[in-house]
Phi, psi and omega in degrees: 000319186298330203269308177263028143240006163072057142236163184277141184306333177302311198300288194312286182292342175288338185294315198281328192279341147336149163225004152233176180262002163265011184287294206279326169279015168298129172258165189275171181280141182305145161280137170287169179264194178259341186261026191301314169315298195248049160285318167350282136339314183260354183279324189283288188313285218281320184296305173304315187313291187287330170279321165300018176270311183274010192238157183273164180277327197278000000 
């Protein structure tokens, strides 16, 4: 079956060995990051950043 349709035999059973098409497209959970503690920070710094950019000089 993998050869006509020129997919890898790996694909082709994980699809069969499914039992929804939501299985296989399911990702695994995100690892945390080492900068996860300061997304926070760095969000409020990037909101400042881009509005004093946007502001007039004079």
């Amino acid at each position: 079956m993998a050869r006509e349709l020129g997919l890898d035999h790996r694909t082709v059973s994980k699809y069969t060995r499914a039992h929804t098409w939501q299985e296989v497209t399911r990702r695994p959970p995100r690892k945390p990051s080492a900068l996860d503690p300061c997304l926070d920070y760095l969000q409020q710094r990037q909101d400042e950043d881009s509005t004093a950019q946007h502001e007039d000089p004079a």
